[in-house]
PLY file of the C-alpha trace (Angstrom):
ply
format ascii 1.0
element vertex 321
property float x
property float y
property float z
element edge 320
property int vertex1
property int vertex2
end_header
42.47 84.99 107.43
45.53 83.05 107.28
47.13 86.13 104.75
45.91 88.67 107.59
47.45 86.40 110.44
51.07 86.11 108.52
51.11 89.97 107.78
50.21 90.92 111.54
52.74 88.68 112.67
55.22 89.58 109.81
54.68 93.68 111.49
55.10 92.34 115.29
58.61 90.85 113.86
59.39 93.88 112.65
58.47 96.02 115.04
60.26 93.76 117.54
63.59 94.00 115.90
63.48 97.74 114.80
63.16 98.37 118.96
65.92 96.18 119.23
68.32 97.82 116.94
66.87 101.16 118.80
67.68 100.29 122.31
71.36 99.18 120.27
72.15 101.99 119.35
71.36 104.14 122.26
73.89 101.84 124.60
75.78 102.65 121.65
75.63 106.34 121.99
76.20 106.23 125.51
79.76 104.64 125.21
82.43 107.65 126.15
85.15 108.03 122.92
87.11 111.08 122.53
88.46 111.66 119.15
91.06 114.02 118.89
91.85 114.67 114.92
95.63 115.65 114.58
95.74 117.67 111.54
99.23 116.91 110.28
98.71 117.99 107.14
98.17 121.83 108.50
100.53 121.80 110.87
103.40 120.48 107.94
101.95 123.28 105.83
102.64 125.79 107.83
106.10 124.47 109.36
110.01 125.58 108.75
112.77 123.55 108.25
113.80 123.83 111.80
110.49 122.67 112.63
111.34 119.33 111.23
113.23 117.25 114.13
109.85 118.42 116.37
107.67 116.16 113.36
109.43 113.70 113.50
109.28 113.38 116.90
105.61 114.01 117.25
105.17 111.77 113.89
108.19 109.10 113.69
105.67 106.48 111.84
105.16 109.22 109.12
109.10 109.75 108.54
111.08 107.17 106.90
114.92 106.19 107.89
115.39 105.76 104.34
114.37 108.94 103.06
116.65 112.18 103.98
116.05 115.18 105.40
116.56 117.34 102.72
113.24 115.29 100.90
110.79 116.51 103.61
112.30 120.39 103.13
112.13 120.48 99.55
108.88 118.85 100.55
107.76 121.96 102.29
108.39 124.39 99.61
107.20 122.09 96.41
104.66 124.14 94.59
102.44 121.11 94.07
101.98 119.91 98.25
101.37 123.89 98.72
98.37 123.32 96.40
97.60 120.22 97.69
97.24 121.74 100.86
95.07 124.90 99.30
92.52 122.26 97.89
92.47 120.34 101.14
91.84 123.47 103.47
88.93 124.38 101.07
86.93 121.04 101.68
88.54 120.00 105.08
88.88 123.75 106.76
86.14 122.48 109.53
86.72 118.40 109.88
84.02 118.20 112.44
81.76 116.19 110.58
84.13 113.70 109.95
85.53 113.58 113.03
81.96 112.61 114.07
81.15 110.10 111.61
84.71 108.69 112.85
83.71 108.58 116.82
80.32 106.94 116.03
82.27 104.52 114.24
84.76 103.93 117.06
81.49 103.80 119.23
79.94 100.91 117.10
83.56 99.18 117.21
83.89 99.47 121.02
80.54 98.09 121.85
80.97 94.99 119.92
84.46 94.76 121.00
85.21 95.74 124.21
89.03 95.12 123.95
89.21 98.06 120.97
91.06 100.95 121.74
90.08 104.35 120.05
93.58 105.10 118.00
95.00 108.38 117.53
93.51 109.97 113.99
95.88 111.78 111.98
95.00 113.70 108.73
97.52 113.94 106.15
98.07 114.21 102.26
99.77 111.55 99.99
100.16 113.11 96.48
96.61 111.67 95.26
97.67 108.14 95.62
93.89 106.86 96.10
95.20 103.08 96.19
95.88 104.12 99.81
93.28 106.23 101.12
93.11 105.14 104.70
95.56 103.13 106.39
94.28 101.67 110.09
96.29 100.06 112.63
95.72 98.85 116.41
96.89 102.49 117.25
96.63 104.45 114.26
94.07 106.17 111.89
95.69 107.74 108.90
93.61 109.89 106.09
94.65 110.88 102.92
92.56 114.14 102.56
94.01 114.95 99.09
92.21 111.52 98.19
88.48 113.10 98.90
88.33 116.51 97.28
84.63 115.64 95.49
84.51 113.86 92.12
84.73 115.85 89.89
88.15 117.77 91.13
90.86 118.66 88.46
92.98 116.75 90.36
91.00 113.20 89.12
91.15 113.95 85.65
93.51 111.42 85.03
91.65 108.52 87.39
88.67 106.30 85.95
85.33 107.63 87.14
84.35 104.81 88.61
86.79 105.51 91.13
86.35 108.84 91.48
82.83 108.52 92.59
84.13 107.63 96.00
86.52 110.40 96.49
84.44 112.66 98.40
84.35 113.21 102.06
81.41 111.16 102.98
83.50 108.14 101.88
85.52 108.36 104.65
84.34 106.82 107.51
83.07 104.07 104.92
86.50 103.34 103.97
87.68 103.57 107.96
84.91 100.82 108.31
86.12 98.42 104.99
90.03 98.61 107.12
88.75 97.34 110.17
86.15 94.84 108.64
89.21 93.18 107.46
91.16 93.02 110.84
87.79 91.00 112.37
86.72 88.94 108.88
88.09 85.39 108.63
88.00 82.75 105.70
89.93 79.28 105.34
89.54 79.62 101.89
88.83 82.44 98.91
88.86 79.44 95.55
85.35 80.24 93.94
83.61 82.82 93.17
80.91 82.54 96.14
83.99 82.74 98.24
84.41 85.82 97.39
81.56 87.18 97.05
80.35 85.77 100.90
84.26 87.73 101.76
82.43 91.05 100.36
79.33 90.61 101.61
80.39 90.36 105.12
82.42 93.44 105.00
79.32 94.83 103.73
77.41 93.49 106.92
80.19 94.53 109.24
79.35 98.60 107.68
75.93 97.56 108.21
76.58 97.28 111.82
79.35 99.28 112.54
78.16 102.62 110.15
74.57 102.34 110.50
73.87 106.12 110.32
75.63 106.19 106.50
73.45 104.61 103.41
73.27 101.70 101.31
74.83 103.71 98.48
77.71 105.12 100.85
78.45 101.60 102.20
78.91 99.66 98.68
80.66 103.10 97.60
77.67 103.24 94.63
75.47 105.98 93.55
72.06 106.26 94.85
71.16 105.33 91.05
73.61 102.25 90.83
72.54 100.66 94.11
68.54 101.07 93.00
69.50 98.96 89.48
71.04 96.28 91.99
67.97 95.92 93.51
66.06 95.90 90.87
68.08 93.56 88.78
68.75 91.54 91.68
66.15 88.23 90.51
68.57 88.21 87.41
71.77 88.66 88.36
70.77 85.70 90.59
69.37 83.61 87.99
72.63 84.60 85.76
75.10 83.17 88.86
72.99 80.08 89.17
72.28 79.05 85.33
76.17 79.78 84.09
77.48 77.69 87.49
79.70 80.32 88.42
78.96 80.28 92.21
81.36 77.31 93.09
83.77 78.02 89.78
87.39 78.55 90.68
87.61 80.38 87.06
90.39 82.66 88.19
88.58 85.58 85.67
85.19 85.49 88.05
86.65 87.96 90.49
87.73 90.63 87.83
84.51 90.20 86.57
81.48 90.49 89.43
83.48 91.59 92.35
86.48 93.65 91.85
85.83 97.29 91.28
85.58 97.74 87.75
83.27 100.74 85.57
80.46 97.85 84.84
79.57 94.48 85.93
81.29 92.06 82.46
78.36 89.29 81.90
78.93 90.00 78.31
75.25 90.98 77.29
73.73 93.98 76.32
73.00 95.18 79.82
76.62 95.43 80.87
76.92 99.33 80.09
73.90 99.77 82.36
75.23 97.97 84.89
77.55 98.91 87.86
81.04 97.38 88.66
80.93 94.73 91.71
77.60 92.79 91.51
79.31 90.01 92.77
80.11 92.35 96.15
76.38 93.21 96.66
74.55 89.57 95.96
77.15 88.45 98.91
76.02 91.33 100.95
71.83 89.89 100.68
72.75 86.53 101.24
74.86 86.94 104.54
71.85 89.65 105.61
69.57 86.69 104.91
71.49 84.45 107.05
71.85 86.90 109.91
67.93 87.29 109.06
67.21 83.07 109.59
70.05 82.25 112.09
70.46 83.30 115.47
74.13 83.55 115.36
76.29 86.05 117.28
77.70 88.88 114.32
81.07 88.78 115.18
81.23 85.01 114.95
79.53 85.17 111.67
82.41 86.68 110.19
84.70 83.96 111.33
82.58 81.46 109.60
83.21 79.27 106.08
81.27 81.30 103.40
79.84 77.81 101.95
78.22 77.10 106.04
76.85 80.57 105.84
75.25 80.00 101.95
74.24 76.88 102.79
71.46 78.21 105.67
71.16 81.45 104.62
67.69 80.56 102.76
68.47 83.55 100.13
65.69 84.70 98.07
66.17 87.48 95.59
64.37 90.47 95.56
61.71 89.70 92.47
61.21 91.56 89.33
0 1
1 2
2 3
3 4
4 5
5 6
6 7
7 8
8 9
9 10
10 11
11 12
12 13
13 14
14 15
15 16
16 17
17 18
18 19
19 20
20 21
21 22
22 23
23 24
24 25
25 26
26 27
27 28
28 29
29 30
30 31
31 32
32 33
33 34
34 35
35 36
36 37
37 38
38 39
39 40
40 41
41 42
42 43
43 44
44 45
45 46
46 47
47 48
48 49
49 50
50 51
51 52
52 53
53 54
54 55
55 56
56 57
57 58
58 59
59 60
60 61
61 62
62 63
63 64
64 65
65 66
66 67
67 68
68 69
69 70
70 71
71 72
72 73
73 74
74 75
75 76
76 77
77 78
78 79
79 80
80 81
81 82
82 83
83 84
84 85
85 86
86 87
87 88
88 89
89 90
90 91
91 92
92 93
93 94
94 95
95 96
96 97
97 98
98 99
99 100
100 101
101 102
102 103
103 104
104 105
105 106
106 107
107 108
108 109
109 110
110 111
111 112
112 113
113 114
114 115
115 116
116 117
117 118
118 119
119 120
120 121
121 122
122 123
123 124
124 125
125 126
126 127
127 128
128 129
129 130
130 131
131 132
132 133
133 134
134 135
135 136
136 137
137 138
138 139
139 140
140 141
141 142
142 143
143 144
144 145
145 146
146 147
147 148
148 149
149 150
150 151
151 152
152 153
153 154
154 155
155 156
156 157
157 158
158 159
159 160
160 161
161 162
162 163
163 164
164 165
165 166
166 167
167 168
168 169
169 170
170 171
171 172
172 173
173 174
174 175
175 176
176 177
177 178
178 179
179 180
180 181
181 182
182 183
183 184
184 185
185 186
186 187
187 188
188 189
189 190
190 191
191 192
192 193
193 194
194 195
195 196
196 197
197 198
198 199
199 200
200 201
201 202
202 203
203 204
204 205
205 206
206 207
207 208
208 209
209 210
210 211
211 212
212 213
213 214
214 215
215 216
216 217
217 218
218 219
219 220
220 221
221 222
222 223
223 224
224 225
225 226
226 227
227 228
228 229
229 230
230 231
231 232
232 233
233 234
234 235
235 236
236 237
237 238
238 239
239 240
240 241
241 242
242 243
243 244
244 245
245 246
246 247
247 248
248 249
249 250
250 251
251 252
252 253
253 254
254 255
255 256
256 257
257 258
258 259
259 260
260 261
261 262
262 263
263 264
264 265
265 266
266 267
267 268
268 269
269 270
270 271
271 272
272 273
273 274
274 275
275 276
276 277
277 278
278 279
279 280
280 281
281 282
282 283
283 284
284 285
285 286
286 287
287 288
288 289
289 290
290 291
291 292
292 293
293 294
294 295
295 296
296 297
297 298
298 299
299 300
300 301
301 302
302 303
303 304
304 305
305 306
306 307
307 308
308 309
309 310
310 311
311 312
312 313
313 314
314 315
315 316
316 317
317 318
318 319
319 320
């Protein structure tokens, strides 16, 4: 009886919050954003040299004082940005699914901050320099289309896989979200290695919240196949953290190791060529959900708060074996 009793009210919880998050998100949908995608990477494809003093107008923030004129018209006749531009125009030709995933991500922003302003997106190329994919400021959205082509593109032959997995286009808005999560995330410290892994796992809340509509996988930037061995390892990689007294280590090589992105996860056993890079990342990303689970704290304070206040009530439990 008392099993039968616990599950029923286990479902009314449940039930309860799912028509929660349901009413959510349609006050959500409701907010008005217009997204208008400038497509500067067409429009410098297809413009002259006289065109140029009309760019920089339109675009001064994309137009250096230190770098001449003469750069950006070689620029527009160099064999290589023409081909950049060929590649992009085969993936990117229609941007209106992006362009969506991008307004119901200013949508989720707006409604939890009513002070954001939707910024003016601008599409652009960058010579495949994935270290900067996405740059966001208060007023501007830049994306580096040549940086999400699809995997396995010619043009990644030279970049670790592990990377490459994430250069597609439904990265995008993921990576739009990981910008802005670090605008609204605030620690006093980042010493030890639950630090950082608290850090991780609230930018992986704040995509929980602000990207709803895009997957586990597609949050953490893992394959469908990675993030199922995370959960089902998750009782040992727990057990690992807790046994070798890493979690409050300041052992400067714990980052490199569980939470930087990296081809596998290095607890120098066996299973580390099974395993995928950033463990560290997803363990934070359970225990601030279990907080936000056994708290009643508002979400954007919880990303203001001290990662060791936040482990310390989160009442984490690992998934078990």
């Amino acid at each position: 009886m008392n099993k039968k009793l616990f599950f029923s009210v286990s479902i009314l919880v449940l039930l309860v919050a799912c028509n929660k998050d349901s009413k959510i998100e349609k006050d959500i949908a409701n907010i008005d954003v217009n997204v208008k995608v400038e497509r500067f990477d067409q429009i410098f494809a297809a413009s002259q040299p006289q065109d140029l003093p009309k760019l920089k107008s339109t675009f001064p923030f994309l137009f250096s004082k230190h770098i001449s004129d003469s750069v950006w018209i070689n620029s527009m006749n160099d064999t290589l940005q023409q081909q950049l531009f060929t590649e992009v125009e085969k993936i990117f030709g229609n941007f209106d699914e992006v362009a969506n995933d991008a307004k119901f991500l200013f949508q989720h922003l707006k409604y939890y901050d009513k002070t954001f302003k939707v910024p003016r997106v601008i599409t652009l190329t960058n010579y495949v320099d994935y270290r900067n994919k996405t740059i966001v400021t208060d007023t501007i959205v830049l994306i580096a289309l040549d940086n999400y082509l699809g995997e396995n593109h010619e043009f990644y032959s030279d970049i670790p896989k592990y990377l490459t997995q994430s250069m597609k286009p439904s990265q995008i808005v993921s990576d739009l979200a990981t910008d802005y999560a670090s605008k609204y995330i605030f620690q006093s410290q980042r010493k030890t290695l639950l630090d950082e892994m608290i850090y991780f796992g609230k930018e992986l809340y704040f995509k929980d919240k602000m990207i709803p509509f895009k997957t586990d996988a597609e949050k953490i930037g893992y394959t469908q196949e990675q993030l199922d061995w995370a959960v089902s390892n998750e009782s040992y990689i727990w057990r690992y953290f807790i046994e070798k007294e890493l979690l409050y280590s300041t052992d400067s090589s714990l980052p490199s190791r569980f939470v930087a992105p990296a081809p596998f996860t290095k607890f120098y056993l066996e299973l580390d060529s099974e395993s995928p890079g950033r463990l560290g990342q997803y363990i934070g990303w359970q225990i601030v959900k279990s907080y936000m689970d056994n708290n009643s704290v508002d979400f954007m304070d919880m990303l203001q708060m001290d990662a060791n206040d936040i482990f310390n009530d989160a009442k984490f439990k690992p998934r078990k074996e």
